[in-house]
PyMOL Python script that loads the backbone (N, CA, C, O; Angstrom):
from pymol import cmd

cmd.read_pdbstr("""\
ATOM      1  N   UNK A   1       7.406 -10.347 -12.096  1.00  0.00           N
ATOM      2  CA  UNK A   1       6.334 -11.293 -11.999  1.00  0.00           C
ATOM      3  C   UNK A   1       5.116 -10.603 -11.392  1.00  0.00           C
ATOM      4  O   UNK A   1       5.103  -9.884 -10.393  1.00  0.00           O
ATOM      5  N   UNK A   2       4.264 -10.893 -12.046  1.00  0.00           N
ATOM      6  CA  UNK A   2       2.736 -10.530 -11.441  1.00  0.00           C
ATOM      7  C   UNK A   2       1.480 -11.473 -11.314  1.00  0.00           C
ATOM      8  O   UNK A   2       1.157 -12.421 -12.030  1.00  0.00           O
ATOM      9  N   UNK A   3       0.830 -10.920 -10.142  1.00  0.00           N
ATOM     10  CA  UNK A   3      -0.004 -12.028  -9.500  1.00  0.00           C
ATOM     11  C   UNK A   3      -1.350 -11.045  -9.140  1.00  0.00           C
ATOM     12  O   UNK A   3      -1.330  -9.850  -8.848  1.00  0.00           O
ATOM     13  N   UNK A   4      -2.289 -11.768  -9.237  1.00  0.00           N
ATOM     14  CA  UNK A   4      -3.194 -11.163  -9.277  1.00  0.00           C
ATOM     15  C   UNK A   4      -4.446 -11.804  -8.191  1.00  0.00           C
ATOM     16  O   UNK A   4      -5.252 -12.613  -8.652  1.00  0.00           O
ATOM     17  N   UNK A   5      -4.526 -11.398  -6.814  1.00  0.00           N
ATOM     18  CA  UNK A   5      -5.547 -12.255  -6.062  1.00  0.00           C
ATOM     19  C   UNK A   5      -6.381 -11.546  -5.810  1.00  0.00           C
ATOM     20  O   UNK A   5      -6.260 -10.323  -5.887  1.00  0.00           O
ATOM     21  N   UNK A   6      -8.010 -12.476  -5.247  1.00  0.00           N
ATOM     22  CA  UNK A   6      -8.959 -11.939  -4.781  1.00  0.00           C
ATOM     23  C   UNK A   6      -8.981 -11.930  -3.599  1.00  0.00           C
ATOM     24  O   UNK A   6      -8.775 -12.952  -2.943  1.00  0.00           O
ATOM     25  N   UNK A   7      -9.307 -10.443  -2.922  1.00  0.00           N
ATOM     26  CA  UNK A   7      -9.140 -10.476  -1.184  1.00  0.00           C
ATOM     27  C   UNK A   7     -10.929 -10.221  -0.741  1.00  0.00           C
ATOM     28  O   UNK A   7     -11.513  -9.189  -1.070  1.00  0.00           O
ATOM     29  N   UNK A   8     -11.720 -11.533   0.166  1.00  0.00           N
ATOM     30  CA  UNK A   8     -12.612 -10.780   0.709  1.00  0.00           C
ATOM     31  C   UNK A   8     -12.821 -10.205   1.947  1.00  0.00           C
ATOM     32  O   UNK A   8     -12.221 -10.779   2.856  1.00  0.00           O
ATOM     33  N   UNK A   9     -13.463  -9.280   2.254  1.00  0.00           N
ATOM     34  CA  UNK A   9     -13.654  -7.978   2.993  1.00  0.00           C
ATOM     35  C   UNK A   9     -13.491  -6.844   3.348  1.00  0.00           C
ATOM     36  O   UNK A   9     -13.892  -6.284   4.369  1.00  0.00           O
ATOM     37  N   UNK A  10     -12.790  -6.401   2.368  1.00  0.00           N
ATOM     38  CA  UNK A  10     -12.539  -5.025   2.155  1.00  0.00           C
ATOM     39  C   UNK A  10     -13.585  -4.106   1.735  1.00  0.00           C
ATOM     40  O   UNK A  10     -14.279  -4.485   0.792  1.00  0.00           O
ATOM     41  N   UNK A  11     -13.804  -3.107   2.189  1.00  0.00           N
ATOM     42  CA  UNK A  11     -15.050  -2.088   2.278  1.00  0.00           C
ATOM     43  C   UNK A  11     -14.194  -1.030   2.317  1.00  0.00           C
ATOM     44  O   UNK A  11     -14.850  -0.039   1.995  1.00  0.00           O
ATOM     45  N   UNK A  12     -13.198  -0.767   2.520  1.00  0.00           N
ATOM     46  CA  UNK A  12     -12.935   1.162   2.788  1.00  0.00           C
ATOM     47  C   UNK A  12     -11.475   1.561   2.318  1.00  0.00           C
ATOM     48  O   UNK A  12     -10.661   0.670   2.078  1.00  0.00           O
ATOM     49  N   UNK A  13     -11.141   2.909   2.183  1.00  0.00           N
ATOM     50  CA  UNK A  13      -9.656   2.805   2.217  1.00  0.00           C
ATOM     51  C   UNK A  13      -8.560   2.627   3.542  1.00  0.00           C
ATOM     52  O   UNK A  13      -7.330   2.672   3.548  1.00  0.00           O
ATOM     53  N   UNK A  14      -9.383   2.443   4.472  1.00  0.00           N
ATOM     54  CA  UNK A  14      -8.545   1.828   5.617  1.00  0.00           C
ATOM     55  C   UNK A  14      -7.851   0.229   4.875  1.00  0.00           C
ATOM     56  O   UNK A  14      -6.698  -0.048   4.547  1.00  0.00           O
ATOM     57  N   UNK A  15      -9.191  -0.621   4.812  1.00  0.00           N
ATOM     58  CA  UNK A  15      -9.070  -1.706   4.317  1.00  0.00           C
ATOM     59  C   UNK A  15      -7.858  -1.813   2.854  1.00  0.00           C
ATOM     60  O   UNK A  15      -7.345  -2.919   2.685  1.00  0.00           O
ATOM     61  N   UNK A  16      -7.558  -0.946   2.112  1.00  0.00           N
ATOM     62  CA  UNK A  16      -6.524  -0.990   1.462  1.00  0.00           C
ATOM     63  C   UNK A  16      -5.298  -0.579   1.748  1.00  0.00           C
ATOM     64  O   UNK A  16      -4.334  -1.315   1.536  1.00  0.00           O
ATOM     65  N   UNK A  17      -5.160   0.708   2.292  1.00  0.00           N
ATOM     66  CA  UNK A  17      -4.220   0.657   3.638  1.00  0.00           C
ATOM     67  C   UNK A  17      -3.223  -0.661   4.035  1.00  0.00           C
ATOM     68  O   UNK A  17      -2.123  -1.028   3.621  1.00  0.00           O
ATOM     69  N   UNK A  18      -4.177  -1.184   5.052  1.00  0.00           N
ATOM     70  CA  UNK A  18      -4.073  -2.387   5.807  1.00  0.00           C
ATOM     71  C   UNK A  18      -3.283  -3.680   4.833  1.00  0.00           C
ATOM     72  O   UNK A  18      -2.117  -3.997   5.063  1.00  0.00           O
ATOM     73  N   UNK A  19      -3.912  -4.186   3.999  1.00  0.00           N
ATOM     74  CA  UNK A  19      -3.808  -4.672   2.743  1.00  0.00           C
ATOM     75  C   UNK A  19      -2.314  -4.731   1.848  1.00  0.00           C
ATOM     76  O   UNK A  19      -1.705  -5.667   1.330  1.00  0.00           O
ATOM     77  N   UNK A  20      -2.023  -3.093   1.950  1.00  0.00           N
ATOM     78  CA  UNK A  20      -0.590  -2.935   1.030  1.00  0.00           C
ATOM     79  C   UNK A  20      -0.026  -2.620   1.850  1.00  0.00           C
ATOM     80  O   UNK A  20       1.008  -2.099   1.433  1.00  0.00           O
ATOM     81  N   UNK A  21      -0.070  -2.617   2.719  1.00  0.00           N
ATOM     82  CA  UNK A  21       0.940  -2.497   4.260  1.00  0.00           C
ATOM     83  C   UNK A  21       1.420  -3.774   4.568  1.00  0.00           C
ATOM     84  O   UNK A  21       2.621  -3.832   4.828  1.00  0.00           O
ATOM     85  N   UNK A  22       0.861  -4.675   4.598  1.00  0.00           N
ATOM     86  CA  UNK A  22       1.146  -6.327   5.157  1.00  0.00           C
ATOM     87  C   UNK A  22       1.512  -6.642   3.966  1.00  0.00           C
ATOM     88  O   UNK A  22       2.727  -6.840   3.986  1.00  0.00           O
ATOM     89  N   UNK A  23       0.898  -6.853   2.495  1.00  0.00           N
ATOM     90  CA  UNK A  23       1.959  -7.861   1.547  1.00  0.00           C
ATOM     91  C   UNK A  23       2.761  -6.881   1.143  1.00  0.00           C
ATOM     92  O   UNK A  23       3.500  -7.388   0.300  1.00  0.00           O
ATOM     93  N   UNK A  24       3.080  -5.516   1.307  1.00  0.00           N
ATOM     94  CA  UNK A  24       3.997  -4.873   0.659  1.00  0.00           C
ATOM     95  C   UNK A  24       5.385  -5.347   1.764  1.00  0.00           C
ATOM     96  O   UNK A  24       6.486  -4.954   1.378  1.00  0.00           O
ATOM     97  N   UNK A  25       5.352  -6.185   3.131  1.00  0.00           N
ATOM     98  CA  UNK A  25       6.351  -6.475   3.970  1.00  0.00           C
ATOM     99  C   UNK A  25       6.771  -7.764   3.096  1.00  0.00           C
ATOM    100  O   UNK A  25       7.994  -7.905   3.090  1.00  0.00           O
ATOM    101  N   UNK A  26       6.176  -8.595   2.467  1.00  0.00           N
ATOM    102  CA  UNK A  26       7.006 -10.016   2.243  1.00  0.00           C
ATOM    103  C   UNK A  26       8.216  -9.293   1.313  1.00  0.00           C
ATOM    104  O   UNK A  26       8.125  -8.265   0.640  1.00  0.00           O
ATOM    105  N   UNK A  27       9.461 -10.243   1.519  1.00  0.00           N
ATOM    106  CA  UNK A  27      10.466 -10.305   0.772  1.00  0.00           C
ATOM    107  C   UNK A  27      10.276 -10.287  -0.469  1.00  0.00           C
ATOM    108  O   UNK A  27       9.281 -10.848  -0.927  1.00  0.00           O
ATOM    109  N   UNK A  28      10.744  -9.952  -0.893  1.00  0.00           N
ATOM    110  CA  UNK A  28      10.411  -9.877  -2.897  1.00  0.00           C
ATOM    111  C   UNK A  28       9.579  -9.071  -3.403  1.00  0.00           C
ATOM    112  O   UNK A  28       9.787  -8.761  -4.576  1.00  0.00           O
ATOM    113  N   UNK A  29       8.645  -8.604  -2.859  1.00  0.00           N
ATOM    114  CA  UNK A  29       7.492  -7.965  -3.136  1.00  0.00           C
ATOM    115  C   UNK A  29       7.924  -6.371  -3.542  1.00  0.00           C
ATOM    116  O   UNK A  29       8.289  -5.493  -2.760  1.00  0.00           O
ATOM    117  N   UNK A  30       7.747  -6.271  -5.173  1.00  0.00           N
ATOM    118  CA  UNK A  30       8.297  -4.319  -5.845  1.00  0.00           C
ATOM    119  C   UNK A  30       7.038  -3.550  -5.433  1.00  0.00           C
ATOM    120  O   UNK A  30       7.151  -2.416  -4.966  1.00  0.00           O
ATOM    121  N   UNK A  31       5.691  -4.202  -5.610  1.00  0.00           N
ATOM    122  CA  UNK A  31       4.434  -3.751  -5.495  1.00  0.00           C
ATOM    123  C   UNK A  31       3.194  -3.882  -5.664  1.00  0.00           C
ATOM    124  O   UNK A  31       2.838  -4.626  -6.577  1.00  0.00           O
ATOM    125  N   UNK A  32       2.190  -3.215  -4.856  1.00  0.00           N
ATOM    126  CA  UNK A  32       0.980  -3.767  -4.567  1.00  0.00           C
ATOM    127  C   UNK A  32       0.329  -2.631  -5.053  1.00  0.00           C
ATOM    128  O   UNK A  32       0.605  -1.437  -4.945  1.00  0.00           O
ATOM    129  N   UNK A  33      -0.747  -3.323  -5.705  1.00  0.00           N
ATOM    130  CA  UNK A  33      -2.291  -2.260  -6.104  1.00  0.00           C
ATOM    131  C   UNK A  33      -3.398  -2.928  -5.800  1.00  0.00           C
ATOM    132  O   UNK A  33      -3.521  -4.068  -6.249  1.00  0.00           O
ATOM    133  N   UNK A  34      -4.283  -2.437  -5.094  1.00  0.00           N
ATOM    134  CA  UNK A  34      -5.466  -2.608  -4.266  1.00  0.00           C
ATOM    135  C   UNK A  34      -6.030  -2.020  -5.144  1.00  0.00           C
ATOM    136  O   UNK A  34      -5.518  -1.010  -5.628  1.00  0.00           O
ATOM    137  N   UNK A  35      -7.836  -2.746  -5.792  1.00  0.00           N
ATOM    138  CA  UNK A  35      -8.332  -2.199  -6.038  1.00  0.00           C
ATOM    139  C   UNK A  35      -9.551  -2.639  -5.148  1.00  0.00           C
ATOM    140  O   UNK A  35      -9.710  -3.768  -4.684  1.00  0.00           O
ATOM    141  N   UNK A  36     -10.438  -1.490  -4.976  1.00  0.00           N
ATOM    142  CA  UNK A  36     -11.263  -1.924  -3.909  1.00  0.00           C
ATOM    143  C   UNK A  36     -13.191  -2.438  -4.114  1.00  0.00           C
ATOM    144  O   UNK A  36     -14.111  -3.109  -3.647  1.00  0.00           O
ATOM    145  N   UNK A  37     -12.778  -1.492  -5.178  1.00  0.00           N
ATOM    146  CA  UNK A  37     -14.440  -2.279  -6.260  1.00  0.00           C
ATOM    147  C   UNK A  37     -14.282  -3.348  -6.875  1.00  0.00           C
ATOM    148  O   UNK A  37     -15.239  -3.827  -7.483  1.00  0.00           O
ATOM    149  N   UNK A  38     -12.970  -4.018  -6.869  1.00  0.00           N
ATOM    150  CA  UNK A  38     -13.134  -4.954  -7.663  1.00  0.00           C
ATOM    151  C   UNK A  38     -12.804  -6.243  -6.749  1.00  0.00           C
ATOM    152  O   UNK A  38     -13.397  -7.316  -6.860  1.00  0.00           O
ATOM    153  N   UNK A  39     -11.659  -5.950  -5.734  1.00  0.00           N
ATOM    154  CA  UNK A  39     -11.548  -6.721  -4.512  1.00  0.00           C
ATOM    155  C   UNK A  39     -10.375  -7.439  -4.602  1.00  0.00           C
ATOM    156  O   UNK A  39     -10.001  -8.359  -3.876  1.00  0.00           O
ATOM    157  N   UNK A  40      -9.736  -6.863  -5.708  1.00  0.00           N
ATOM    158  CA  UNK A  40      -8.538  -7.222  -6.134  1.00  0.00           C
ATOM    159  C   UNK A  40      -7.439  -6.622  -5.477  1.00  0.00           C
ATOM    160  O   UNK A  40      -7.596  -5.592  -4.821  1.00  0.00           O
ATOM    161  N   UNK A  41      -6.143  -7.275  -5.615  1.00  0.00           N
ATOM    162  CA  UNK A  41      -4.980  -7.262  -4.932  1.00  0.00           C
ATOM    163  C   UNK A  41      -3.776  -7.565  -5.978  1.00  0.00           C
ATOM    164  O   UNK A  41      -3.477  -8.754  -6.094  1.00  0.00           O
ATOM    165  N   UNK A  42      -3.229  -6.854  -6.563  1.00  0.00           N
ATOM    166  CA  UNK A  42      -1.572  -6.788  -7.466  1.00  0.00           C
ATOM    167  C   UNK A  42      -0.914  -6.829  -7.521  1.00  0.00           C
ATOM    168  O   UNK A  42      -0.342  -5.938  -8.149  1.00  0.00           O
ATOM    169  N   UNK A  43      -0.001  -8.113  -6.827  1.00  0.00           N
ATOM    170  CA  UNK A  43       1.330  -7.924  -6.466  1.00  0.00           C
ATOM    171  C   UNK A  43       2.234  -8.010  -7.196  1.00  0.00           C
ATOM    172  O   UNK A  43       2.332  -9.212  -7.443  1.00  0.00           O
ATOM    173  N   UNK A  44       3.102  -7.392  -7.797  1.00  0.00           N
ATOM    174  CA  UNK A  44       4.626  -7.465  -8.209  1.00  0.00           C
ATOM    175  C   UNK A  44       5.572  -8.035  -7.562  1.00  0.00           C
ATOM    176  O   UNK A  44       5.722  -7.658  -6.399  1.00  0.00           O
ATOM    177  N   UNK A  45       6.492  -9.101  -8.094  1.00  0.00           N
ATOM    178  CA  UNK A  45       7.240  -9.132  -7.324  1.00  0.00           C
ATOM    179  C   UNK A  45       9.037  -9.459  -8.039  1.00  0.00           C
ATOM    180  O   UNK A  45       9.213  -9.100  -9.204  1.00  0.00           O
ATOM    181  N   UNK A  46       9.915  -9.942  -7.482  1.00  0.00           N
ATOM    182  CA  UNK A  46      10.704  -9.949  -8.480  1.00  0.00           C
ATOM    183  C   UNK A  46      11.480 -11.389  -8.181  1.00  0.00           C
ATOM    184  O   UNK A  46      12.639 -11.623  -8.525  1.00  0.00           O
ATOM    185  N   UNK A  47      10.689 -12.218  -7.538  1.00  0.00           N
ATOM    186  CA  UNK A  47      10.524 -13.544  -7.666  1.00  0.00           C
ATOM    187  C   UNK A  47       9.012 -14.213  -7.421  1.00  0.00           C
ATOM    188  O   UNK A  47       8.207 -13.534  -6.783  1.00  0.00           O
ATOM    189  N   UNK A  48       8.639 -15.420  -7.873  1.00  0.00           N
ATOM    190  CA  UNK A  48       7.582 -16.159  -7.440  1.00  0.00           C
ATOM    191  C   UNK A  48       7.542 -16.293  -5.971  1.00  0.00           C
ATOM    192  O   UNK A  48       8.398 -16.697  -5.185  1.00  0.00           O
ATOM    193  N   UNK A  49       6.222 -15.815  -5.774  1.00  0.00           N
ATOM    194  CA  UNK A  49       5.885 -15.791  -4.139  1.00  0.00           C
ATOM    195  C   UNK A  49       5.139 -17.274  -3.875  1.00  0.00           C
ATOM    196  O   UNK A  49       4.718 -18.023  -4.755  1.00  0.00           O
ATOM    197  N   UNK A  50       5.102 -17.441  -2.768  1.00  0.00           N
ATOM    198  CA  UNK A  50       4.387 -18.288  -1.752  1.00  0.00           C
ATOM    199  C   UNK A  50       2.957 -17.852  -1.842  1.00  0.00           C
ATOM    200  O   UNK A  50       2.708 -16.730  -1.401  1.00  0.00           O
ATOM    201  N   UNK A  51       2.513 -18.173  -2.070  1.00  0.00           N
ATOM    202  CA  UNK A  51       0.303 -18.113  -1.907  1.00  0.00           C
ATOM    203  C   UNK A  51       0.153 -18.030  -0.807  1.00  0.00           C
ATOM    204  O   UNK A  51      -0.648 -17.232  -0.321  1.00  0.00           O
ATOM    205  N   UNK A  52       1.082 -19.051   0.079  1.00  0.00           N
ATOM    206  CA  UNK A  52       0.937 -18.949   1.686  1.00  0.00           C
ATOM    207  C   UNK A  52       1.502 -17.382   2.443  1.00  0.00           C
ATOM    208  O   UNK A  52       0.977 -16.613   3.248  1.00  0.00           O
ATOM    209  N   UNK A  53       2.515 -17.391   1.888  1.00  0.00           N
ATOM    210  CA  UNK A  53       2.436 -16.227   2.608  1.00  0.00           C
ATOM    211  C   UNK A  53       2.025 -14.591   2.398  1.00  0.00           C
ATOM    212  O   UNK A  53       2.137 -13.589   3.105  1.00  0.00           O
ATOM    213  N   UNK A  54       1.482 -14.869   1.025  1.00  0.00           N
ATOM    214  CA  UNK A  54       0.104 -13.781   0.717  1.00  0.00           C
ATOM    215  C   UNK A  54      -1.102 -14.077   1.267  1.00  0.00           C
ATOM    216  O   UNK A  54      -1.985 -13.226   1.162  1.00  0.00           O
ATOM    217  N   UNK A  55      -1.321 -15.034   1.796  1.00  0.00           N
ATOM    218  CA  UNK A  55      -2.551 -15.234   2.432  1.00  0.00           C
ATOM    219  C   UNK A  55      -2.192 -14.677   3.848  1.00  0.00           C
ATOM    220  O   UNK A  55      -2.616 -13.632   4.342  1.00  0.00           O
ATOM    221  N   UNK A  56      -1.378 -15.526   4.372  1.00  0.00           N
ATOM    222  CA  UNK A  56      -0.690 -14.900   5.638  1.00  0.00           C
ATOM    223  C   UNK A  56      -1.171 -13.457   5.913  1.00  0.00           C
ATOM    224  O   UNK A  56      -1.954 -13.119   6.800  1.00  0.00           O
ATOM    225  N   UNK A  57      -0.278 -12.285   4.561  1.00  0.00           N
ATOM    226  CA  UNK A  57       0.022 -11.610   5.108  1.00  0.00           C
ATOM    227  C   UNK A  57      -1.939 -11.049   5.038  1.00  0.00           C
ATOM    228  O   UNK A  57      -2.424 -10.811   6.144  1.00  0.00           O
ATOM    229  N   UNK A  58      -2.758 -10.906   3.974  1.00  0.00           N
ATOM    230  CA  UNK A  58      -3.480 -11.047   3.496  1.00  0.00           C
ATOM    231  C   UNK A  58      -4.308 -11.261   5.133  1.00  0.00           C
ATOM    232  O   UNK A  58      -4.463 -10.222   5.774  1.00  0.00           O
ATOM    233  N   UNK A  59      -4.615 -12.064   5.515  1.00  0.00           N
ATOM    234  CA  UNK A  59      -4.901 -12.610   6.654  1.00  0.00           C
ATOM    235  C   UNK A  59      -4.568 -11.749   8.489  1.00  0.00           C
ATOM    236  O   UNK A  59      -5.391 -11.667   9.402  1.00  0.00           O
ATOM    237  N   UNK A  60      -3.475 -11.366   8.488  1.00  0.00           N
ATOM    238  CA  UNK A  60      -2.679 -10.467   9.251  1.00  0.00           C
ATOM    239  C   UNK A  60      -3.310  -8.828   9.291  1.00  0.00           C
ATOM    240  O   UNK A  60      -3.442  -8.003  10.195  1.00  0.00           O
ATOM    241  N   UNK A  61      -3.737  -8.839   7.228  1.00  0.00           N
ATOM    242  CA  UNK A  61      -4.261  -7.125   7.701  1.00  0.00           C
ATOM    243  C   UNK A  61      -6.174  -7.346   8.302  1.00  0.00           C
ATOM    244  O   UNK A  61      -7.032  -6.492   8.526  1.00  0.00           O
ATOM    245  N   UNK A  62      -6.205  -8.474   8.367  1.00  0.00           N
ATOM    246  CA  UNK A  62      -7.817  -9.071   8.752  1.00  0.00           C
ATOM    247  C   UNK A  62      -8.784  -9.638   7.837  1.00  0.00           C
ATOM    248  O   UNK A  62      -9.884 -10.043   8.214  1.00  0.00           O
ATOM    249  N   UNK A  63      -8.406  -9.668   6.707  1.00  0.00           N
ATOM    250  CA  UNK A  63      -8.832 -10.458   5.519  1.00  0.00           C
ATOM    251  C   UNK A  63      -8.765 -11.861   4.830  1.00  0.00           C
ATOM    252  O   UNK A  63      -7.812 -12.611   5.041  1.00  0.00           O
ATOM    253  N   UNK A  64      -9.737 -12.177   4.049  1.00  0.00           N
ATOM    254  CA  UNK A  64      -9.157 -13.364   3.168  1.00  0.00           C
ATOM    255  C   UNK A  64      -9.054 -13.527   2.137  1.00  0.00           C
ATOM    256  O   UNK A  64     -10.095 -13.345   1.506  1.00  0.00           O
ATOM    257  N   UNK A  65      -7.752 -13.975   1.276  1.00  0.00           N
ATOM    258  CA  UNK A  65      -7.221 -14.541   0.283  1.00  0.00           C
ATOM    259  C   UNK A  65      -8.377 -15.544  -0.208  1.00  0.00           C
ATOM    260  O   UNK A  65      -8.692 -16.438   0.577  1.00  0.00           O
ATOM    261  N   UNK A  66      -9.142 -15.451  -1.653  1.00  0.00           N
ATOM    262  CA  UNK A  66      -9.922 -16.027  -1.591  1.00  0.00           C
ATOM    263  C   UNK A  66      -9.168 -16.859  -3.335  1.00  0.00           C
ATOM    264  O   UNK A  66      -8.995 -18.065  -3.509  1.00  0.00           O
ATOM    265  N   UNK A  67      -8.972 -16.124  -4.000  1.00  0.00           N
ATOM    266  CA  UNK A  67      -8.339 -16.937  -5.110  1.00  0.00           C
ATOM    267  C   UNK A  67      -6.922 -15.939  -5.814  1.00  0.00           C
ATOM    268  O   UNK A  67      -6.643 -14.745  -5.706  1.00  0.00           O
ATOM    269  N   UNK A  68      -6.360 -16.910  -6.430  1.00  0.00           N
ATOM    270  CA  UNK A  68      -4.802 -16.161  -6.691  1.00  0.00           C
ATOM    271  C   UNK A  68      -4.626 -16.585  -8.223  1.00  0.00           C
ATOM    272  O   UNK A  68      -4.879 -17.774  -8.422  1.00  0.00           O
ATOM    273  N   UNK A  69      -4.195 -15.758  -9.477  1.00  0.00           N
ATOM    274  CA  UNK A  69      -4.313 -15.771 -10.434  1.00  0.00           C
ATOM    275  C   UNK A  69      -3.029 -15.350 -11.605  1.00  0.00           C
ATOM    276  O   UNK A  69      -3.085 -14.123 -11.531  1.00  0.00           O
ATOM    277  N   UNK A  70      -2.485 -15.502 -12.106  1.00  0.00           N
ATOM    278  CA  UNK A  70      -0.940 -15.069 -13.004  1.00  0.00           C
ATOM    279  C   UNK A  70      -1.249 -14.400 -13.621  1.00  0.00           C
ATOM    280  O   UNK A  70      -0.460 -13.871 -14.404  1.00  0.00           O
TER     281      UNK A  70
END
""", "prot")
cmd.dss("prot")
cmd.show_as("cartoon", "prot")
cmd.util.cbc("prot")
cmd.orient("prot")
């Protein structure tokens, strides 16, 4: 399964870092691609995730989950 959200405030590769460090921790999650010009976020996973807790984690690396997409 793939999901596709918009994260705002990311500016650097710290900020992606940060980013695939925190949703690459939720359960289920095979993988994350950060892209950073576009502000996008890629998660794989190998069940349907929670929005909440991509925002969470999303939220945790200092950011916000601004829209989430299939």
């Amino acid at each position: 399964m793939e999901t596709v959200y918009t994260v705002k405030g990311m500016t650097c590769g710290h900020c992606v870092s940060s980013v695939s460090a925190e949703v690459g921790k939720i359960d289920g999650v095979t993988g994350v691609q950060v892209d950073l010009a576009s502000g996008t976020v890629t998660v794989t996973s190998s069940s349907t995730l929670a929005q909440s807790a991509v925002a969470a984690a999303v939220d945790e690396a200092g950011y916000e989950l601004t829209e989430a997409r299939s």
